[in-house]
Every structure is written in C-alpha cells, then in structure tokens.
ChimeraX commands (.cxc) that place a marker at each C-alpha (Angstrom):
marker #1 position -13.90,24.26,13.80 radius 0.5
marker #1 position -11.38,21.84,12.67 radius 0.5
marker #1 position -9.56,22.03,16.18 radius 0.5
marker #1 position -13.07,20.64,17.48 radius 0.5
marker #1 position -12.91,17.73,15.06 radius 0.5
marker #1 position -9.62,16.60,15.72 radius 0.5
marker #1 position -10.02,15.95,19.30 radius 0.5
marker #1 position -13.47,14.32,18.19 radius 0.5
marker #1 position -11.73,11.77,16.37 radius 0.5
marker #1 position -9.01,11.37,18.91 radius 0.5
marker #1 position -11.44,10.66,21.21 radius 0.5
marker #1 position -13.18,8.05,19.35 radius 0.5
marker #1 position -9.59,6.78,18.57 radius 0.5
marker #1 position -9.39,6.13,21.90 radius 0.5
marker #1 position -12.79,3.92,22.62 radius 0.5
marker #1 position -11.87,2.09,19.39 radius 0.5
marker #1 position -7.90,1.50,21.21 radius 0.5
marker #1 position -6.83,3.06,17.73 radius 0.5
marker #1 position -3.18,3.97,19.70 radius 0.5
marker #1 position -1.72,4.95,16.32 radius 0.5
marker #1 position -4.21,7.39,15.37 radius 0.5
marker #1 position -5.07,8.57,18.99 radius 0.5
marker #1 position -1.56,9.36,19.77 radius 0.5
marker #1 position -1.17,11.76,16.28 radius 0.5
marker #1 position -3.91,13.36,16.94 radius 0.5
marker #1 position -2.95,14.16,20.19 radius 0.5
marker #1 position 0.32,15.59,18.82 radius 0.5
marker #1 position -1.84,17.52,16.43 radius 0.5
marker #1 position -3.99,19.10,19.43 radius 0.5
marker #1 position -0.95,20.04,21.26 radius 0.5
marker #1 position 0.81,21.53,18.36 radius 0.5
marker #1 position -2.03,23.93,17.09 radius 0.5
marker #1 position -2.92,25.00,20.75 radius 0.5
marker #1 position 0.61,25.35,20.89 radius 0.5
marker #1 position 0.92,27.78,18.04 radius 0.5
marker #1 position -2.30,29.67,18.77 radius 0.5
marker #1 position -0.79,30.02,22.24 radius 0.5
marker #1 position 2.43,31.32,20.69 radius 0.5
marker #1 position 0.73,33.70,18.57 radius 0.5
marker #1 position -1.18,35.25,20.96 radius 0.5
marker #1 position -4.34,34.09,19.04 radius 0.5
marker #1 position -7.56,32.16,18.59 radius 0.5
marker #1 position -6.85,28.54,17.29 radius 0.5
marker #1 position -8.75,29.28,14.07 radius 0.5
marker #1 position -8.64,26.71,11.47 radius 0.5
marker #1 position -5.90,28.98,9.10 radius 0.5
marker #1 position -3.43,27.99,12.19 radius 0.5
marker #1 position -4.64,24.26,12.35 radius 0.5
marker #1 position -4.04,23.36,8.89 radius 0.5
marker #1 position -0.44,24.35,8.38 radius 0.5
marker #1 position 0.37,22.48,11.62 radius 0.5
marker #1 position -1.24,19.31,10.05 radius 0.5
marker #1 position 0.61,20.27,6.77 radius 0.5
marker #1 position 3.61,20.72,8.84 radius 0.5
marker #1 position 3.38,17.05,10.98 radius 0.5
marker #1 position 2.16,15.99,7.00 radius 0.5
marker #1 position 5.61,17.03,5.72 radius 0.5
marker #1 position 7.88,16.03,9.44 radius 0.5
marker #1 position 6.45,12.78,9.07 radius 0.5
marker #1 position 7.19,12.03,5.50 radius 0.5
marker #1 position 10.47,13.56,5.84 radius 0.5
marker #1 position 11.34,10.64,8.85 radius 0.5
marker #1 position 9.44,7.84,6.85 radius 0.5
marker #1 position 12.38,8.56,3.69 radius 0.5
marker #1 position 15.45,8.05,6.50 radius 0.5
marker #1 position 13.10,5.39,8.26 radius 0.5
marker #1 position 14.77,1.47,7.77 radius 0.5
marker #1 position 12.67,-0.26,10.35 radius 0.5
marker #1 position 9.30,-1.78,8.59 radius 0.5
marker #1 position 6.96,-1.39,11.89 radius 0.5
marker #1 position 8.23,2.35,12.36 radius 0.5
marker #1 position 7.31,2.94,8.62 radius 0.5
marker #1 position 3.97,1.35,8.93 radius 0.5
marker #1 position 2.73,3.83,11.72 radius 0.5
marker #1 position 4.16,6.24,9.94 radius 0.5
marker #1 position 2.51,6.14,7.00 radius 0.5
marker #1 position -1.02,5.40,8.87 radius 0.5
marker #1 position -0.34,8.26,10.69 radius 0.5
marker #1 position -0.18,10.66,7.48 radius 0.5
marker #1 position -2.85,9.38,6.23 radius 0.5
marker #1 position -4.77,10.10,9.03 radius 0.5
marker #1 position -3.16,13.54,9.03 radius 0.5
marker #1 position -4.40,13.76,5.17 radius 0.5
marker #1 position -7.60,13.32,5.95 radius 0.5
marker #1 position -8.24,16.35,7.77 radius 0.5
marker #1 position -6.43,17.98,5.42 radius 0.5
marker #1 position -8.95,19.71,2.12 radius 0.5
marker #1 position -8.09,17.89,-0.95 radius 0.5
marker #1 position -5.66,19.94,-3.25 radius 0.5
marker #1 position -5.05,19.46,-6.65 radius 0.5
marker #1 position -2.46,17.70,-8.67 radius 0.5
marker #1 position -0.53,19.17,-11.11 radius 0.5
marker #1 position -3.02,17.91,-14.14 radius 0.5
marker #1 position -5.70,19.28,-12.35 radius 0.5
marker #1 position -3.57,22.59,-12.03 radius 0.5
marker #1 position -2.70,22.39,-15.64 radius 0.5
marker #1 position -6.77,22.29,-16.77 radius 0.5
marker #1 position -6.91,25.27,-14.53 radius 0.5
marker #1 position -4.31,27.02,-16.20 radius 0.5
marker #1 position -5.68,26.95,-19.62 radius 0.5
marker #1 position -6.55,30.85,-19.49 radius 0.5
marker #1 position -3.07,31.91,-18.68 radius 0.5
marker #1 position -1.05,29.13,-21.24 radius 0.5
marker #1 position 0.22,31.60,-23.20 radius 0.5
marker #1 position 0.84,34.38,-20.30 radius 0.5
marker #1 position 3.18,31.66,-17.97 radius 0.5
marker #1 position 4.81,30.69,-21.58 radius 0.5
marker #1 position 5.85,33.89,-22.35 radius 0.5
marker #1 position 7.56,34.36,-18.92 radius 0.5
marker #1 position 10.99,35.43,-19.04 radius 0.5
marker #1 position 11.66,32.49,-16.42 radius 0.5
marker #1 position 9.62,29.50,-14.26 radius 0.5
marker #1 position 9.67,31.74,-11.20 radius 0.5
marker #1 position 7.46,34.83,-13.00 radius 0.5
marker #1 position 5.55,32.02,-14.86 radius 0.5
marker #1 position 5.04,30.48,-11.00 radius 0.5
marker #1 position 3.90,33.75,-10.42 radius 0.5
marker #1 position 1.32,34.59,-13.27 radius 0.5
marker #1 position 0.02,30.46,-11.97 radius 0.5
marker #1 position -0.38,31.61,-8.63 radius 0.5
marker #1 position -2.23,34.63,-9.28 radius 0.5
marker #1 position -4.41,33.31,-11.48 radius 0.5
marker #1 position -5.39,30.02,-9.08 radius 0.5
marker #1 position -5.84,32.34,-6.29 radius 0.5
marker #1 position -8.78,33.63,-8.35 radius 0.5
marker #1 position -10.12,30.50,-8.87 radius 0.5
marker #1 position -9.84,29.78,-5.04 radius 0.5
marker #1 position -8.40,26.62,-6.49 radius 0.5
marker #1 position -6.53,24.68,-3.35 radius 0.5
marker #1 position -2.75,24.23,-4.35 radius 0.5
marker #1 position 0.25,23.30,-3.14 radius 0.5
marker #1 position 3.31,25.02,-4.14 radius 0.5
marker #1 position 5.74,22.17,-5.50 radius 0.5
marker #1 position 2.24,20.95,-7.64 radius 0.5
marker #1 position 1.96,24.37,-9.31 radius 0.5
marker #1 position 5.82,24.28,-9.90 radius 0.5
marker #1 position 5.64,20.99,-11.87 radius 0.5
marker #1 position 2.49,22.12,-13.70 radius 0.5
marker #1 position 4.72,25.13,-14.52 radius 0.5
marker #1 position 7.73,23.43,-16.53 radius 0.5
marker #1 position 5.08,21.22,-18.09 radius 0.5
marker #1 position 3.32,24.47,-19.67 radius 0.5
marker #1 position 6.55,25.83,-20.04 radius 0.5
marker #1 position 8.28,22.35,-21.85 radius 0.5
marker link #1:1,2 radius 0.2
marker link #1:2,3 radius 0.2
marker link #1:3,4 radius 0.2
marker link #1:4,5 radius 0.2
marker link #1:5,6 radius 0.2
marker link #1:6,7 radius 0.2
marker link #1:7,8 radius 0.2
marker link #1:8,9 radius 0.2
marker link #1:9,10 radius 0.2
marker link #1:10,11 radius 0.2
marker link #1:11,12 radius 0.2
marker link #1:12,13 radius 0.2
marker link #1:13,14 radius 0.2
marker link #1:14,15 radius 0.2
marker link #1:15,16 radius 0.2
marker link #1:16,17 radius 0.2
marker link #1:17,18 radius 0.2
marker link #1:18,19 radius 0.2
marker link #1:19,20 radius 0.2
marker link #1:20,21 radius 0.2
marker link #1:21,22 radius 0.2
marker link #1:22,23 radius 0.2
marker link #1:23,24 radius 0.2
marker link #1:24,25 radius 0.2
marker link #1:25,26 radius 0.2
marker link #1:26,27 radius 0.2
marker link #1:27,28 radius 0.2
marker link #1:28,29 radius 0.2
marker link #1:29,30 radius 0.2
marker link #1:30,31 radius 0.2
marker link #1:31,32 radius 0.2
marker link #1:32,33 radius 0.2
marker link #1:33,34 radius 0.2
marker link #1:34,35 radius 0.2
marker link #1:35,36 radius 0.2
marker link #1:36,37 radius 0.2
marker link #1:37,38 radius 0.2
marker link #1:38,39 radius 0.2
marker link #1:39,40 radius 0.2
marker link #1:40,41 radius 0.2
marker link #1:41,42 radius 0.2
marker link #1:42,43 radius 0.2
marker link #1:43,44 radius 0.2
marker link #1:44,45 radius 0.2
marker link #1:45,46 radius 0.2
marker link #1:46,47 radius 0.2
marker link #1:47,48 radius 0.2
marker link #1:48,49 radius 0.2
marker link #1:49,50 radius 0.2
marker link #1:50,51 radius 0.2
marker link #1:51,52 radius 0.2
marker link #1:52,53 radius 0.2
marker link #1:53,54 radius 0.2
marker link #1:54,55 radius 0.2
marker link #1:55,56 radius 0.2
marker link #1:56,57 radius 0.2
marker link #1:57,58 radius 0.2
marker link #1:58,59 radius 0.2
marker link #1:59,60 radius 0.2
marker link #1:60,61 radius 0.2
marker link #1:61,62 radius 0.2
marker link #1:62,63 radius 0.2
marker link #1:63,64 radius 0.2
marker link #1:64,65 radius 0.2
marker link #1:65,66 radius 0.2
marker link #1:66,67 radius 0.2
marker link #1:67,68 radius 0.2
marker link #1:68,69 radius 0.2
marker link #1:69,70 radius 0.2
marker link #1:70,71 radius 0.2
marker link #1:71,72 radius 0.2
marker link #1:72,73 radius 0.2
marker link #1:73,74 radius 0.2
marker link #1:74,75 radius 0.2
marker link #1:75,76 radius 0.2
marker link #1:76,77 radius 0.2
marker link #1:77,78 radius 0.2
marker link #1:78,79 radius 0.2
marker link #1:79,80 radius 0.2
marker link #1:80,81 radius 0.2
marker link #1:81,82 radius 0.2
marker link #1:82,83 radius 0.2
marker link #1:83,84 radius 0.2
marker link #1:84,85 radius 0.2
marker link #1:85,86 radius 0.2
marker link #1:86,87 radius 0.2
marker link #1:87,88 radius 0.2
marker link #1:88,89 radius 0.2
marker link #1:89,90 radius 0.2
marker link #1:90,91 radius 0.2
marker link #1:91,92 radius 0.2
marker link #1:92,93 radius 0.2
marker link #1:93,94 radius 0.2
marker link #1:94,95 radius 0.2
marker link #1:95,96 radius 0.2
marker link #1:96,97 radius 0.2
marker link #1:97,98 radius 0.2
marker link #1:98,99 radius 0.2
marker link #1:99,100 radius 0.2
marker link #1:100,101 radius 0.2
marker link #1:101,102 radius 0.2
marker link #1:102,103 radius 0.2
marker link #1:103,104 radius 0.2
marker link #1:104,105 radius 0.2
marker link #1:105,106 radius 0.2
marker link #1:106,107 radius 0.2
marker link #1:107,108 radius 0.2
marker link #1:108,109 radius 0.2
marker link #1:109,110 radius 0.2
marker link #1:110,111 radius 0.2
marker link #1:111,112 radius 0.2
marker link #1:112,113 radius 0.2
marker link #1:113,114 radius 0.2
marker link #1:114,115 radius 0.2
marker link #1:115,116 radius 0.2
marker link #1:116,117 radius 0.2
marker link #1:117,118 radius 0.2
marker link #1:118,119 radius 0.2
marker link #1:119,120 radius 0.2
marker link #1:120,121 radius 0.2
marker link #1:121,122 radius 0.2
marker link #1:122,123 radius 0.2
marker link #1:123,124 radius 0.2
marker link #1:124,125 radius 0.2
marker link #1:125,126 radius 0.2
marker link #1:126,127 radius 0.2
marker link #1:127,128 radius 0.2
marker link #1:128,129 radius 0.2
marker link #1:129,130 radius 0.2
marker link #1:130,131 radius 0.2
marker link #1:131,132 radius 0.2
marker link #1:132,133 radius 0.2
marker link #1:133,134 radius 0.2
marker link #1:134,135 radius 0.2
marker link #1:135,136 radius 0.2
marker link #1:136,137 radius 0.2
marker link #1:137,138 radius 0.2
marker link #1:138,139 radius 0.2
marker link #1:139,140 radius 0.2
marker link #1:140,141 radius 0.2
marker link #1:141,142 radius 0.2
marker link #1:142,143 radius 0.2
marker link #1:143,144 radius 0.2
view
C-alpha cells in the first residue's frame, strides 16, 4: 500500500536527518489519512495518489510566486520527492504514438474538446497513465 511506503520513507528520512523530505512526507501522511477520514473510507492507494498529485500541483503553484532562492530550493526537492511516489505518466509524444489508431477519428472532431474525448477513451483502453493537460497538447498537435 502506498500509504505504507510513504511513512517508510519518512521514517528513514528521519534517521538520515533528511528534514526536507521527512517533513513532506509527513504532510503527505496527514493529508491522505485526512481525506480517507473525510470520506468515510479506507486510505486505499486511489485516495493517496491524488493527494500527492494535489501537494505535486500546491507546491509548484507556490514555487512560480516564490522570489526567495532557499524557499525555492526545498521546494523543488520536495516535488521531486513527491514525484517519485507518483507512477510515471506519459508525455505528450508518448501520448501521440499511442494515438496512432484514432489519428484520423480526433482529426475529424468537430472541436479539441470531442477530439479530447475520442483521446481519452481510447488511452483508457490502453490503461495508458495520462495526465489531462498532456493529452490536451497531444490533441492540437494531431489536430494542427
């Protein structure tokens, strides 16, 4: 369970003094039993990885408004250690190789929010791991 392996590497943060890296995972742990708590279910690893998606996204959004250099630099250590849990998704030339089947079906779309659609339906039965805004841009580069 990914829950399990987040507060294994928090706790080897710790013995290593890794304070950057202890202290988002902790913030991780809290969040997802948080939610599960909220939603009056188990912490199952669906839950945990749109709350590291979530801190993912919160953190990058700080690190763009973010002048001071040190407060940047544990930011950005802490997303990547956020990224590593996180499966590895596709870019958007991986997403275009995938859509190869469907080139003609997403260019004859009337408009890049059906031809988002015919993508999406199509990766989902590839079980291909995407994230939206990656499928968008492979989208209007079909589409261009």
């Amino acid at each position: 369970m990914l829950l399990d392996d987040i507060k294994r590497q928090m706790m080897a943060a710790m013995k290593a003094h890794d304070t950057v890296t202890k202290e988002i995972l902790r913030v991780a742990v809290g969040e997802i039993t948080m939610a599960a708590e909220r939603a009056g279910q188990p912490q199952g690893d669906e839950l945990a990885l749109g709350i590291l998606r979530k801190l993912v996204k919160s953190n990058g959004e700080t690190l763009a408004l973010t002048v001071d250099p040190v407060q940047q630099d544990v930011l950005r250590k802490e997303i990547v250690v956020i990224e590593a849990l996180l499966p590895k998704t596709l870019d958007a030339d991986g997403i275009v190789a995938l859509l190869e089947p469907v080139r003609d079906a997403v260019r004859a779309a009337a408009n890049d929010g059906q031809a988002t659609g015919v993508a999406m339906k199509h990766l989902k039965t590839t079980g291909a791991n995407v994230q939206g805004k990656d499928v968008g841009d492979a989208v209007r580069r079909l589409r261009a």
